[in-house]
HTML snippet that shows the backbone in 3Dmol.js (N, CA, C, O; Angstrom):
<script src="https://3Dmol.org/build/3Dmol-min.js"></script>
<div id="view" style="width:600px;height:400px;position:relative"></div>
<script>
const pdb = `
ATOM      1  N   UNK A   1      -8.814   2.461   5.247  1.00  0.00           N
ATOM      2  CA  UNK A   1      -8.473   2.497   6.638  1.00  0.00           C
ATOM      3  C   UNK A   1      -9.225   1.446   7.447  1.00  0.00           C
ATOM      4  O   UNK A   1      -8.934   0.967   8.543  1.00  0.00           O
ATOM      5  N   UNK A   2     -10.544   1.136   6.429  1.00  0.00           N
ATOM      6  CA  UNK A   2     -10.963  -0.194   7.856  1.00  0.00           C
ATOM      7  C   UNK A   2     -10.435  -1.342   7.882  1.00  0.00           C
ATOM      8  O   UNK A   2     -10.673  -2.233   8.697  1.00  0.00           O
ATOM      9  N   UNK A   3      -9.392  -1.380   6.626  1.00  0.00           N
ATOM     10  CA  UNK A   3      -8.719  -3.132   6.996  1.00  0.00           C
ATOM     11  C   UNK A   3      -7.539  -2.942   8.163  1.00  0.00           C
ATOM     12  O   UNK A   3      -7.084  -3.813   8.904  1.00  0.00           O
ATOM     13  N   UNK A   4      -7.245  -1.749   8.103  1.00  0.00           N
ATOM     14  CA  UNK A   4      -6.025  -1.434   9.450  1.00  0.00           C
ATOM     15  C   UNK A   4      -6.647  -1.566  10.639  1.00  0.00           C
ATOM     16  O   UNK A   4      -6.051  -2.211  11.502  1.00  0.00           O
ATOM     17  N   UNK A   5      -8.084  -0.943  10.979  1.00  0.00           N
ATOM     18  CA  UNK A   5      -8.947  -1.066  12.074  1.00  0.00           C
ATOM     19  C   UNK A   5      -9.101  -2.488  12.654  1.00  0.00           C
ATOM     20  O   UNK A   5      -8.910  -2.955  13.777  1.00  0.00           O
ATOM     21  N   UNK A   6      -9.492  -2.979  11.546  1.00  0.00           N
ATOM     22  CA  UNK A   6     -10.047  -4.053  11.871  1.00  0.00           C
ATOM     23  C   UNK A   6      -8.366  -4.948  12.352  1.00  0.00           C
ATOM     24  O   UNK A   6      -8.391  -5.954  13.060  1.00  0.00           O
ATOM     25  N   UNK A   7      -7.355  -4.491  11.944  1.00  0.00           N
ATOM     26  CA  UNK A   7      -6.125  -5.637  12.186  1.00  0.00           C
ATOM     27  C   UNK A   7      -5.674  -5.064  13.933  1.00  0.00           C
ATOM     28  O   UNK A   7      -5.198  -5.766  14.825  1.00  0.00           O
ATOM     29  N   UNK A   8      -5.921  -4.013  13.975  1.00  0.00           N
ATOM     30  CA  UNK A   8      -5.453  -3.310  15.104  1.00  0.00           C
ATOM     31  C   UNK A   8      -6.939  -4.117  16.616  1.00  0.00           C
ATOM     32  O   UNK A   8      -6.933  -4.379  17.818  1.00  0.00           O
ATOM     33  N   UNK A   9      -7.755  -4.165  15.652  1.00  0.00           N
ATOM     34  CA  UNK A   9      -8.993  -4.269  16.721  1.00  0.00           C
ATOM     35  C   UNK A   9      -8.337  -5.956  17.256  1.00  0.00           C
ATOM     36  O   UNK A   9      -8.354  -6.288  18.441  1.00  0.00           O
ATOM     37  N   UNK A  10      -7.777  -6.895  16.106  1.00  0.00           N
ATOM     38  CA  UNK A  10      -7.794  -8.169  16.425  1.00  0.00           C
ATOM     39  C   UNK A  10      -6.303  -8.151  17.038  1.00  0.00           C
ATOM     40  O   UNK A  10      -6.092  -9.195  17.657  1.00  0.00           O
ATOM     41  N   UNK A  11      -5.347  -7.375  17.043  1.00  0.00           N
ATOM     42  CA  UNK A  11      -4.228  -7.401  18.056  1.00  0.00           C
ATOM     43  C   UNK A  11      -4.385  -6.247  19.306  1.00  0.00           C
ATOM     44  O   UNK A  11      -3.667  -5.801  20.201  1.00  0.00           O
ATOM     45  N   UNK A  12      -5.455  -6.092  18.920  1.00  0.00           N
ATOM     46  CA  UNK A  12      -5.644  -5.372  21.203  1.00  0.00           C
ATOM     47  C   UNK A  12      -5.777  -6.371  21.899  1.00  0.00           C
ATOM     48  O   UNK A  12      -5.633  -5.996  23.063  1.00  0.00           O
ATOM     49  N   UNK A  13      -5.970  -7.435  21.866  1.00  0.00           N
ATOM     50  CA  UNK A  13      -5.883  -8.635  22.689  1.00  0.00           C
ATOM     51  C   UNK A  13      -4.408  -8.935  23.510  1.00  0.00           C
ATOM     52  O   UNK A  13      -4.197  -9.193  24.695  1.00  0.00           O
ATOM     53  N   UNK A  14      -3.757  -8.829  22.685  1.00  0.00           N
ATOM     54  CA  UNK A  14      -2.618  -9.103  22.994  1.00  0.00           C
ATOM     55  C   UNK A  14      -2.054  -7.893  23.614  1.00  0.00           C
ATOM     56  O   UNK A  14      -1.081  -7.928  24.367  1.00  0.00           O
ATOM     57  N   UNK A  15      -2.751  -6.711  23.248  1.00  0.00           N
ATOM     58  CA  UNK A  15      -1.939  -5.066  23.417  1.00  0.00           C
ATOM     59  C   UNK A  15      -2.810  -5.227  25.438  1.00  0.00           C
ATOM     60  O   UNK A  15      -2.233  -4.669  26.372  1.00  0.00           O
ATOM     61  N   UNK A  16      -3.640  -5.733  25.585  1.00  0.00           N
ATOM     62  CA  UNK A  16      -4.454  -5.997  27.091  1.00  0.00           C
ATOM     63  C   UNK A  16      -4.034  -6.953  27.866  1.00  0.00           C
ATOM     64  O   UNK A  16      -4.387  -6.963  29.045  1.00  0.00           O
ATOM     65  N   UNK A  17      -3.084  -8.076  27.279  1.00  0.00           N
ATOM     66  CA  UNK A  17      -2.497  -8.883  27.444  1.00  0.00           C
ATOM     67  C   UNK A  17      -0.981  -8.643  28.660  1.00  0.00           C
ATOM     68  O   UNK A  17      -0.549  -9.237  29.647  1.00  0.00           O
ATOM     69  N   UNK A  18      -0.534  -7.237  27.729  1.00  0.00           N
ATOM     70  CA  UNK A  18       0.573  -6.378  28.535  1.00  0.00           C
ATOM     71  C   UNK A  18       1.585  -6.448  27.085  1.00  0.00           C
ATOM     72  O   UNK A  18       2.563  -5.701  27.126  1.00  0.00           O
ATOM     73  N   UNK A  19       1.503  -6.852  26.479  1.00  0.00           N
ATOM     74  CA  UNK A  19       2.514  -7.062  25.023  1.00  0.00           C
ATOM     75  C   UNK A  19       2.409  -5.761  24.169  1.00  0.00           C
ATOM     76  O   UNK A  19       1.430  -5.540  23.457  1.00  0.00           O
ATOM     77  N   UNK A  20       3.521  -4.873  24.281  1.00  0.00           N
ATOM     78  CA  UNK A  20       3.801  -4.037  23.344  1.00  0.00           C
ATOM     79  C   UNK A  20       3.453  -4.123  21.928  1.00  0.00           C
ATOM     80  O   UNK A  20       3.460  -5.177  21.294  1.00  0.00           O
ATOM     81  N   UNK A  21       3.075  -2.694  21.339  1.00  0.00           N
ATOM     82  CA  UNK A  21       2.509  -2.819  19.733  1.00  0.00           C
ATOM     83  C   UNK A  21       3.254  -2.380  19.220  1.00  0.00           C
ATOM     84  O   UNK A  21       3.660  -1.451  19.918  1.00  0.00           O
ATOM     85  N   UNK A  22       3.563  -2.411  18.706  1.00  0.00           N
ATOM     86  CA  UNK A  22       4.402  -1.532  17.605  1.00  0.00           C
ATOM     87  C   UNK A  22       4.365  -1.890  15.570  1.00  0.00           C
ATOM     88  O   UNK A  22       4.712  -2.866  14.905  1.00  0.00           O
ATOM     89  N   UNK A  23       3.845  -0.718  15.252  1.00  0.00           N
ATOM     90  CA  UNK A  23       3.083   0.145  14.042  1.00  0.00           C
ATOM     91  C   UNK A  23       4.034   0.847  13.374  1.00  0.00           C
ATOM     92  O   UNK A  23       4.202   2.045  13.602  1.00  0.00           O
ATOM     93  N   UNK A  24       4.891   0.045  12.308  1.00  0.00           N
ATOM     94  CA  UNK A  24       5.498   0.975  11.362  1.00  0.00           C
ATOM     95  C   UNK A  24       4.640   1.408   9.985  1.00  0.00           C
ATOM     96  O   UNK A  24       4.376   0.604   9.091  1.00  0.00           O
ATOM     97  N   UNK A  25       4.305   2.632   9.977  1.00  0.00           N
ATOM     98  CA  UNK A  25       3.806   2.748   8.352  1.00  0.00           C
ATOM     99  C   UNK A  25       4.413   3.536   7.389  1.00  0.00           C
ATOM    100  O   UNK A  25       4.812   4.653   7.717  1.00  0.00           O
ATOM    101  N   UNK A  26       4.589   3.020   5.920  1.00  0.00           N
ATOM    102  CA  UNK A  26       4.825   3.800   4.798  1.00  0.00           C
ATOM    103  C   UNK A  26       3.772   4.463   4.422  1.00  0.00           C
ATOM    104  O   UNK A  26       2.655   4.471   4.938  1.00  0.00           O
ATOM    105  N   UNK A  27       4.258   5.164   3.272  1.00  0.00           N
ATOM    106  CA  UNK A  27       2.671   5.877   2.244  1.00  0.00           C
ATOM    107  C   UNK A  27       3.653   5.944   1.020  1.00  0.00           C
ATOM    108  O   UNK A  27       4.704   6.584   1.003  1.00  0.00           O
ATOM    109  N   UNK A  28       3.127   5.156  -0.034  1.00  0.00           N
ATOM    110  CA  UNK A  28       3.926   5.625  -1.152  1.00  0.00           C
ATOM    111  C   UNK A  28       2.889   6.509  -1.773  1.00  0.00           C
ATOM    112  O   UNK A  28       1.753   6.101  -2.017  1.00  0.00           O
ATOM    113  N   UNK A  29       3.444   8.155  -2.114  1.00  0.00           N
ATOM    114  CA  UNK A  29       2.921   9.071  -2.336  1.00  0.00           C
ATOM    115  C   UNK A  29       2.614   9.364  -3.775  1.00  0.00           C
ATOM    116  O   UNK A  29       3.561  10.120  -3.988  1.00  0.00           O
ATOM    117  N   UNK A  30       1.904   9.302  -5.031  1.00  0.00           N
ATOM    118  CA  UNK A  30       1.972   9.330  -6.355  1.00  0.00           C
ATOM    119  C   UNK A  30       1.055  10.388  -6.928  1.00  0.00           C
ATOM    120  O   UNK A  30      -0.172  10.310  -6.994  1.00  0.00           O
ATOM    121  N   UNK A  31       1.934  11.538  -7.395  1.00  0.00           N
ATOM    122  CA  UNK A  31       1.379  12.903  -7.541  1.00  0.00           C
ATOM    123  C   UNK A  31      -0.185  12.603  -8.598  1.00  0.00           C
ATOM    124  O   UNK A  31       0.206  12.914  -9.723  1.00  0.00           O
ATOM    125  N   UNK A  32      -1.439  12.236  -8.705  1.00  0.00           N
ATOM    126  CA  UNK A  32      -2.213  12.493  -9.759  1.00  0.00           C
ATOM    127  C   UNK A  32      -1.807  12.879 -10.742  1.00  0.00           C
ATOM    128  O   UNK A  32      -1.629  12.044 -11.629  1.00  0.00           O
ATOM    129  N   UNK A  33      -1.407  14.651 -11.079  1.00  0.00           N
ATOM    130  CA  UNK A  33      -1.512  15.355 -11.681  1.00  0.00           C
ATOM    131  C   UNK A  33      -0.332  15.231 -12.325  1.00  0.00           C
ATOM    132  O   UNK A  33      -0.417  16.064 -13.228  1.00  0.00           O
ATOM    133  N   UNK A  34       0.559  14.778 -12.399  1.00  0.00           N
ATOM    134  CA  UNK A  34       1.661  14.167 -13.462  1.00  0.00           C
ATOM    135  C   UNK A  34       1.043  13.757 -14.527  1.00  0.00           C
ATOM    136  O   UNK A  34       0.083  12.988 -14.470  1.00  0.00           O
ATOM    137  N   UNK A  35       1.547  14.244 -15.660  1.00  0.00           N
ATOM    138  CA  UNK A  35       1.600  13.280 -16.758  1.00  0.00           C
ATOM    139  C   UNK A  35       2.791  12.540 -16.971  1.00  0.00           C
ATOM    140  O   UNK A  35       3.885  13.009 -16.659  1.00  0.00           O
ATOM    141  N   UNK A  36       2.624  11.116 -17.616  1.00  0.00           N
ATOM    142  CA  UNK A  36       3.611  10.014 -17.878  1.00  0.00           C
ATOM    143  C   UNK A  36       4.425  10.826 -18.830  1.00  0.00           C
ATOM    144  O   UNK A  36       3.890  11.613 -19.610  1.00  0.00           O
ATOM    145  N   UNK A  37       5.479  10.675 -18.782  1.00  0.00           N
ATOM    146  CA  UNK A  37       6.819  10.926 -20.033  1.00  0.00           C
ATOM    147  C   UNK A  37       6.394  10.674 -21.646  1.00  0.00           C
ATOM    148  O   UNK A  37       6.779  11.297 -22.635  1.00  0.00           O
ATOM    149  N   UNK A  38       5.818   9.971 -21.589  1.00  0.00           N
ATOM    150  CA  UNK A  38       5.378   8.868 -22.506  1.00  0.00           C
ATOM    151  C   UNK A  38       4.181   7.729 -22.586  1.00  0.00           C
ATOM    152  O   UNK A  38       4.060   6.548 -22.262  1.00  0.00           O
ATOM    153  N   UNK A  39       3.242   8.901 -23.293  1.00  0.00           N
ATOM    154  CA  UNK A  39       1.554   8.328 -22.743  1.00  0.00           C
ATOM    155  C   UNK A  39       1.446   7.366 -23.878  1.00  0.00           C
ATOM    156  O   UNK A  39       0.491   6.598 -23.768  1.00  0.00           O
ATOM    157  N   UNK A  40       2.071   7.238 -24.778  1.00  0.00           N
ATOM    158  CA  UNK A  40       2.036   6.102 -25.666  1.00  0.00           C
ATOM    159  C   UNK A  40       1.955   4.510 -25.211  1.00  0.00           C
ATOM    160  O   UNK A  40       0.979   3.794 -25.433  1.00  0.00           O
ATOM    161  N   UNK A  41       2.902   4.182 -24.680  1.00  0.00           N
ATOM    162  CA  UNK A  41       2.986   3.813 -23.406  1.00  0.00           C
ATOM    163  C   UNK A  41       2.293   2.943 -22.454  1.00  0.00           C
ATOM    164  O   UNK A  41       2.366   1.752 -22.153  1.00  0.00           O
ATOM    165  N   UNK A  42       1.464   4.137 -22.018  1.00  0.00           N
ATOM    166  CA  UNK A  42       0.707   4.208 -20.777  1.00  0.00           C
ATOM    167  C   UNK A  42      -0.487   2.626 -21.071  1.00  0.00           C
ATOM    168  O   UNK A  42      -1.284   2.336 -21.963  1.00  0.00           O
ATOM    169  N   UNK A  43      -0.067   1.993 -19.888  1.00  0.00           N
ATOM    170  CA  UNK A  43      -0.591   0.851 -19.876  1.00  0.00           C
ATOM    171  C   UNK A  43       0.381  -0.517 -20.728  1.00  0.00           C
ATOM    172  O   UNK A  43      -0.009  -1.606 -20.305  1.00  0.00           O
ATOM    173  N   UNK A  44       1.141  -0.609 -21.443  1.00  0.00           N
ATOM    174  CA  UNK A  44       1.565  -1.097 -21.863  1.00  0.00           C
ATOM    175  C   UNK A  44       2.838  -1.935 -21.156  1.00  0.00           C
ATOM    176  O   UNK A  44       4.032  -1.753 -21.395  1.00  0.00           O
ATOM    177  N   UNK A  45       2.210  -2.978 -20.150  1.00  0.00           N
ATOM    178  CA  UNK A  45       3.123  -3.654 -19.001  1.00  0.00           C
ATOM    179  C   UNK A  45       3.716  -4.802 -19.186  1.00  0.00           C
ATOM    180  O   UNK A  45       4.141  -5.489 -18.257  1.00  0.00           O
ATOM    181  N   UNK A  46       3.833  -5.254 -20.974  1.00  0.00           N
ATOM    182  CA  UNK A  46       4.506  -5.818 -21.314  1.00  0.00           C
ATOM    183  C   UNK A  46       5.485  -5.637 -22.357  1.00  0.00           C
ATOM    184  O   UNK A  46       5.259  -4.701 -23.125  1.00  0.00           O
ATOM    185  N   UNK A  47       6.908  -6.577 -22.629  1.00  0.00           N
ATOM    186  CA  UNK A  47       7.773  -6.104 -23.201  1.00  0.00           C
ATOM    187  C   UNK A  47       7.463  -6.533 -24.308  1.00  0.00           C
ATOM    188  O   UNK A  47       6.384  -7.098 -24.483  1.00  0.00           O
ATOM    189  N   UNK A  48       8.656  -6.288 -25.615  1.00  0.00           N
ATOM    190  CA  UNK A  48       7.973  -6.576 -27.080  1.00  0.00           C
ATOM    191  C   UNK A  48       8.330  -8.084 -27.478  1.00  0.00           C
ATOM    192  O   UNK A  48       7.998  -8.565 -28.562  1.00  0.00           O
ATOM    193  N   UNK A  49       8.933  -8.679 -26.641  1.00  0.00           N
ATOM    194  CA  UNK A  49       9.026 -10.169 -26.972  1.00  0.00           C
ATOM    195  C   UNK A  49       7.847 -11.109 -26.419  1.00  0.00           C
ATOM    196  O   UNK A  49       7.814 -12.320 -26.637  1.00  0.00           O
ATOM    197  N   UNK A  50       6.891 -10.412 -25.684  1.00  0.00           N
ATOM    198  CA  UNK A  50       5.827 -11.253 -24.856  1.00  0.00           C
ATOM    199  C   UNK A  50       5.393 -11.528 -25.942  1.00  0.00           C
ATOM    200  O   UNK A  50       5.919 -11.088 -26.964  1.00  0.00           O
ATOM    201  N   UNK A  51       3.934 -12.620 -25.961  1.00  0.00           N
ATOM    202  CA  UNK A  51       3.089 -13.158 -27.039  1.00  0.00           C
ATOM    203  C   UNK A  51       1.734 -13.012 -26.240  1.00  0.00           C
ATOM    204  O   UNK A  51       0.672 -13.354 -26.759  1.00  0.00           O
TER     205      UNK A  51
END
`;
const viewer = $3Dmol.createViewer("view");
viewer.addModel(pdb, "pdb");
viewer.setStyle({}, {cartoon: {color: "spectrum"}});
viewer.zoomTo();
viewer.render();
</script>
């Protein structure tokens, strides 16, 4: 959260200025407690033709 702070702290200038802010945020949500389908797998981020 402090790299958002800090981006928000360096556009209040402009927000004092009279210039509207506007803040869309996502959250991509990723349960922990899942296990992979297929822990064999797991980590394996290349295909079988790589070298």
């Amino acid at each position: 959260w402090s790299i958002i702070e800090r981006q928000l702290i360096r556009w209040g200038e402009f927000f004092r200025a009279g210039k509207r802010l506007r803040v869309d945020l996502s959250f991509n949500y990723i349960d922990a407690s899942l296990q992979p389908t297929n822990p064999a797998n797991r980590g394996n981020k290349r295909g079988s033709s790589a070298t």
